[in-house]
C-alpha positions in Angstrom: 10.2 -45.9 -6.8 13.5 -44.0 -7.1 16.1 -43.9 -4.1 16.8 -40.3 -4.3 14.1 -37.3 -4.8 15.6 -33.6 -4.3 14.1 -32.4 -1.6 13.1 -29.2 -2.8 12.5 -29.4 -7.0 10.9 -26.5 -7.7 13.2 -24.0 -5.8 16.5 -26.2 -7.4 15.0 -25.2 -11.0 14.6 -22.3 -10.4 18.1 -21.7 -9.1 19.2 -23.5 -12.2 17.7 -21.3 -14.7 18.5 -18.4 -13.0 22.3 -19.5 -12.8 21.8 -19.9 -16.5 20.1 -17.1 -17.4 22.8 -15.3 -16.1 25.3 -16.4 -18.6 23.4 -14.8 -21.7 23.9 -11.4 -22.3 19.8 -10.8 -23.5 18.7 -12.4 -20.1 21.7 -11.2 -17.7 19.0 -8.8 -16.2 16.4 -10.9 -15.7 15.1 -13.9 -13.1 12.8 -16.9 -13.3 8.8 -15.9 -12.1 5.9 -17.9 -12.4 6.8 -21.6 -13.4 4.2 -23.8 -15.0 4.5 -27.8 -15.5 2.3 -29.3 -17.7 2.4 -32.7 -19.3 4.2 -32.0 -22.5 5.5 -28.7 -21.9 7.5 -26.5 -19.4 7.0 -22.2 -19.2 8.4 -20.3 -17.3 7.8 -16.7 -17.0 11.1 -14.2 -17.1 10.8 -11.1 -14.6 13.1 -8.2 -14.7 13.1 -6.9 -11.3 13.3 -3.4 -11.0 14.4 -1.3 -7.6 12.3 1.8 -6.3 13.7 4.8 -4.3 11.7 5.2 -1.5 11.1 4.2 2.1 9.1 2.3 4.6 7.9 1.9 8.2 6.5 -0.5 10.1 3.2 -0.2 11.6 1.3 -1.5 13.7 -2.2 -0.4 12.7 -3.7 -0.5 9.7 -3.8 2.6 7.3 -6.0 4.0 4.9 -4.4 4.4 1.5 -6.4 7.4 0.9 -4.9 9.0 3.9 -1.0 8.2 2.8 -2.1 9.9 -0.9 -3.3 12.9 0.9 -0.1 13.0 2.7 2.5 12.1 0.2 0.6 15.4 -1.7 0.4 17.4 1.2 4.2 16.7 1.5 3.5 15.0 5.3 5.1 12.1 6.7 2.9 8.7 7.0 2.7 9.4 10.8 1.4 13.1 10.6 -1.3 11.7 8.5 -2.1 9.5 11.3 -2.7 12.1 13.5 -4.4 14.4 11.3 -6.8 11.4 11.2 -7.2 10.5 14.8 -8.0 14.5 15.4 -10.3 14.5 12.6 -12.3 11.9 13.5 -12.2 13.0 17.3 -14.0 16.7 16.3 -16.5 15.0 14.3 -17.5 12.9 17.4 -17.6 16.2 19.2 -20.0 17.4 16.5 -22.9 14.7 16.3 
């Protein structure tokens, strides 16, 4: 059918619009989200992105997201959570 197809359409769109997006002064700030194709019309969704102070760690176990609300209150780190778990659960073995 044709000779040459980019080999990656979507993501050369999207560069595309971004590039130009960036030349506007009402859309400097944002990027190109969710893109949608349909057979008489093109959308695509503007995101601001927005950064968040903050920090992470990697775990290796999974967490409960009740427990790193407790801590963040409590003023604890994500790992004295963690043990404040493990020795929780461990007395109320001891208990039954």
């Amino acid at each position: 059918m044709t000779d040459k197809l980019p080999s990656r359409p979507t993501l050369d769109i999207r560069e595309a619009l971004n590039e130009l997006l960036q030349r506007n002064d009402r859309t400097q700030d944002k990027v190109v989200g969710d893109m949608f194709l349909g057979s008489d019309i093109f959308i695509a969704q503007l995101r601001r992105p927005k950064v968040l102070e903050g920090h992470w760690e990697d775990m290796d176990r999974t967490v409960d997201l009740f427990d790193l609300i407790d801590a963040h209150q409590k003023g604890d780190t994500p790992q004295d959570a963690q043990d404040d778990r493990g020795q929780a659960r461990a007395s109320k073995a001891q208990n039954r």
